[in-house]
N, C-alpha and C positions, 0 to 999 in steps of 0.2 A: 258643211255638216259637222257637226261637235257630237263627238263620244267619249264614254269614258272605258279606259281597259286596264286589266291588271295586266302591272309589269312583266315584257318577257325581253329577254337579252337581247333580241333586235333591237332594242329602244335606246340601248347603252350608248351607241354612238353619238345618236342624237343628246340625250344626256349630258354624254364628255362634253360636247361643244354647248351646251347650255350656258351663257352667262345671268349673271344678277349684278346690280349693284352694291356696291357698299350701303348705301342707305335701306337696299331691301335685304341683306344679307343683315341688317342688324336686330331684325324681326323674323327673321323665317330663316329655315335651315337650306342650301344648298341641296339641292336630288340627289349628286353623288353620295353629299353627307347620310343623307335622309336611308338611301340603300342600302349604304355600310352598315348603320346601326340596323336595319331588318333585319341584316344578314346575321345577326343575335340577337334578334327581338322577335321571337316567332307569335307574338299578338300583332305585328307587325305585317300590313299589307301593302306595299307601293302602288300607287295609282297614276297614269297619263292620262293627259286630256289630248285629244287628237282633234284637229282641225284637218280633214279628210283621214289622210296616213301620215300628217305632218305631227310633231309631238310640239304642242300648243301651251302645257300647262304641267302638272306634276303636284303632288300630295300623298298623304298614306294615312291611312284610317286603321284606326289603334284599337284593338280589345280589351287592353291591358287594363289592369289599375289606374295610374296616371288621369284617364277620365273623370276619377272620383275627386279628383279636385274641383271640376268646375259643374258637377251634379251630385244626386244623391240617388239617381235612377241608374241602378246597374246594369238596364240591358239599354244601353247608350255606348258611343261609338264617337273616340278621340279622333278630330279631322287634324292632322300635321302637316307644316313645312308645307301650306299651303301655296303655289308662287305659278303666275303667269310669267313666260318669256318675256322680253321685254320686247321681241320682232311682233309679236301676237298681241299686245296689249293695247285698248283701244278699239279693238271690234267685236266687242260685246262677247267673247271667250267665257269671261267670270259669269257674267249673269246666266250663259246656258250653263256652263257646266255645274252650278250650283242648283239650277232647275232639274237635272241630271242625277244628281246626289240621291234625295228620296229613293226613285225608284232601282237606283243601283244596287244601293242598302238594302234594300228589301228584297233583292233578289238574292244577294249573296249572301247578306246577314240578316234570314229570317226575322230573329228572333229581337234584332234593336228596333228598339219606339222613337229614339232620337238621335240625333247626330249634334256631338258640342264639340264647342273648341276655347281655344284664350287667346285672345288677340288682345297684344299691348296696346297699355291705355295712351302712351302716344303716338301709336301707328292711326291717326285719323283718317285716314286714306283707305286701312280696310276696314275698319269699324262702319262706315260709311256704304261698302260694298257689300257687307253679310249685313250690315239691319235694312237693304234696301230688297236685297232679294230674299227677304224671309228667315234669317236669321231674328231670336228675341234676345235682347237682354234682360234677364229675369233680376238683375242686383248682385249677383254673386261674383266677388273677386279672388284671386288666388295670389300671392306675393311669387312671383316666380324668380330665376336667376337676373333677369333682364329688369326685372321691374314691376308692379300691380298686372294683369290680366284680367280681361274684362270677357266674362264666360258667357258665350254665346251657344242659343239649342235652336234646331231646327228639327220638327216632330215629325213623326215618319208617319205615313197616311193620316193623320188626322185635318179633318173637314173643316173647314172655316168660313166664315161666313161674317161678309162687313160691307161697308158703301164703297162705291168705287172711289179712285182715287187718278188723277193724272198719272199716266204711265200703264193703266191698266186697257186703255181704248184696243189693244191691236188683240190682245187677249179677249176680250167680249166681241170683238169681229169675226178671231177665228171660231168662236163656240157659234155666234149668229149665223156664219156664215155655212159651216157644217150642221148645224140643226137645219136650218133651209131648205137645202136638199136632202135631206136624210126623211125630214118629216112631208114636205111635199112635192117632191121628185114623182112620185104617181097621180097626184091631184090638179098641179097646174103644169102649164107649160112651160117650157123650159124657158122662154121669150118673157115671160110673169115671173117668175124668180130670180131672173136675171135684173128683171126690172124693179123688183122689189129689193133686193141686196143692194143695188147701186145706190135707190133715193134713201134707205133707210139705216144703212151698217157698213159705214166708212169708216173710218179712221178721224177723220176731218168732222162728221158730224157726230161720231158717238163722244171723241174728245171735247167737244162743244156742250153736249148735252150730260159730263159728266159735272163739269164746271157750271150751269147754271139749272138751279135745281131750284125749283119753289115749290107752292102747294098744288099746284096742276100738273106740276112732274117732280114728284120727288126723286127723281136720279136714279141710276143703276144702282144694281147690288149688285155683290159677284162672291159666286162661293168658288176658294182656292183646295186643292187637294194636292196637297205634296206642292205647294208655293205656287201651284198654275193653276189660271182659271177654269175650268169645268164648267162651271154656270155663271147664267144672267137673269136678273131681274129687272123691273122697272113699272111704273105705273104713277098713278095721281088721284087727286080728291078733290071734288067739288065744295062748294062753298053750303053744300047742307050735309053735309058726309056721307056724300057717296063717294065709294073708291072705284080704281079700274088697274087690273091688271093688262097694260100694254104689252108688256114682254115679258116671255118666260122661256129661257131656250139654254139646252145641255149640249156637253158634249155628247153624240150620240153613243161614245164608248163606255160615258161614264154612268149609262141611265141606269134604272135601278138598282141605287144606291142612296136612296133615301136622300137626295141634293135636291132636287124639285120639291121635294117636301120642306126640309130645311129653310130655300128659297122662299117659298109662298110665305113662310112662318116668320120670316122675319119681317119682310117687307109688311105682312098683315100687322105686328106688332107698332112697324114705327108709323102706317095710316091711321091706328087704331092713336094708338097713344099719342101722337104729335100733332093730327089732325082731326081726332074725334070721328075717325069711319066709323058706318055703325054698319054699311051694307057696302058689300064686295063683285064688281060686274067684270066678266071675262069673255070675249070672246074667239071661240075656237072654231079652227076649218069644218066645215060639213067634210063628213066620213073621215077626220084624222082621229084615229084609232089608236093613236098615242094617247095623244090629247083630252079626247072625252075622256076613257075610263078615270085619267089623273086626276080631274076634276070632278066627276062625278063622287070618286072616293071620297071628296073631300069637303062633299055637304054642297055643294053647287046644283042648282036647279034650273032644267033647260029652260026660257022664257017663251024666244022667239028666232026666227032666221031674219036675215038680212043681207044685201051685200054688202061685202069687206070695205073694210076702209078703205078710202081714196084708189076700188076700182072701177071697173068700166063693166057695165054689161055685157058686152061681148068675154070679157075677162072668164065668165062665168065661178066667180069666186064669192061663195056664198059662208058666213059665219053662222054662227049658231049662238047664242045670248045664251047665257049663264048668271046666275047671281046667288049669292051665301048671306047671312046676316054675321053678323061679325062682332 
């Protein structure tokens, strides 16, 4: 378990005994260093990263001026002296704790939209790290003491929306696999859901199916919030342009919030425009109560019932057709 906590002087020991390298000491400031200057720099907050109650990581997130080097938005938030242990490095630390970030910020620091930093331009090793987990570079350098900085922002709740990409499969599993039950946990059996998650939202097949994508499956979409996934899409077009939406599934913490909308909107765009959809077919469980109204909102008209794809009559898993013109 990876969290993040503001500094309190239990941490100090572990600190003292904190090494770095010279090569990463020549990018990033040592923790003790990083301390001493808070200790008169009251825009200045210390941060650990903890792997259970172990101190895993360490950085400080700046109020101050200083940030206006590498933006021009003043309710943004300087990331410092950012450094993994070197005991802890290598098992995925940096990627949660930057997953972390977001909603840390917005807890403690209402009022910031984003979170920047400067990472030298030949540190490639972290440059590589914050643009994979969601960090952007927007163009903007700073000449610092060390050398150019290459100014990086990661945006605080803002909603995103793109095609998936390798590396996102375990992401669109947990939202598939928690919408699952979430949405039909009363409708089917628990022995059907179980059965339906296994053939359908692995790892091993959604990574397959992000990778080959044509006009009968144009590929997942995935809306990210705060750099993690939230939603999925997916769906395909026939060769007179009809479209179908195959998959549409949230996280159920994150529903209304206007992501399923986003979702349909996008994927309707690139069937529309890349495949010339002109009509749009969905089908949704009889009595899910999510699901209709979502659809319904959205110009969708019931047609017909049927059973679910690839079940069994005994299954008794009945769909309901839907379809939009588009």
């Amino acid at each position: 378990m990876i969290a993040l906590a503001k500094y309190e002087p239990n941490y100090r020991e572990a600190l003292d005994n904190y090494t770095l390298s010279e090569e990463h000491l020549a990018f990033t400031g040592h923790p003790i260093e990083m301390l001493k200057k808070s200790e008169t720099n009251p825009t200045y907050t210390p941060i650990v990263i903890l792997e259970g109650e172990q101190v895993a990581g360490f950085f400080v997130l700046d109020i101050g001026d200083d940030k206006l080097h590498y933006t021009d938005i003043p309710e943004s938030i300087l990331l410092r002296g950012y450094s993994i242990h070197p005991n802890y490095q290598g098992r995925g630390i940096a990627k949660a704790s930057i997953k972390l970030l977001p909603s840390f910020v917005k807890e403690h620091f209402p009022d910031i939209k984003q979170i920047v930093l400067g990472v030298n331009e030949a540190n490639k090793a972290a440059q590589a790290v914050y643009l994979k987990n969601g960090f952007i570079d927007e163009g903007r350098r700073y000449l610092g003491r060390s050398g150019f900085q290459i100014a990086m922002c990661l945006k605080v709740n803002e909603l995103l929306v793109r095609k998936a990409q390798q590396g996102d499969e375990q992401g669109i599993v947990d939202v598939c696999v928690a919408a699952q039950w979430n949405t039909y946990n009363d409708l089917y059996s628990k022995e059907y859901i179980e059965g339906v998650i296994q053939k359908f939202y692995t790892v091993e097949r959604i990574q397959k199916e992000i990778g080959e994508t044509n006009r009968d499956w144009n590929g997942y979409f995935v809306a990210l919030l705060n750099n993690e996934i939230v939603g999925a899409i997916g769906g395909g077009v026939d060769d007179k342009g009809i479209s179908e939406v195959y998959v549409l599934y949230l996280d159920p913490e994150k529903r209304n919030k206007g992501i399923g909308t986003r979702l349909l909107s996008y994927l309707t765009d690139v069937q529309r425009s890349k495949y010339g959809a002109h009509e749009q077919w969905v089908s949704v469980t009889k009595d899910n109560m999510l699901g209709i109204p979502f659809y319904e909102a959205r110009g969708f008209k019931f047609q017909h019932e049927q059973q679910s794809y690839e079940s069994k009559p005994e299954d008794q898993a009945i769909s309901l057709r839907y379809k939009r013109n588009i």
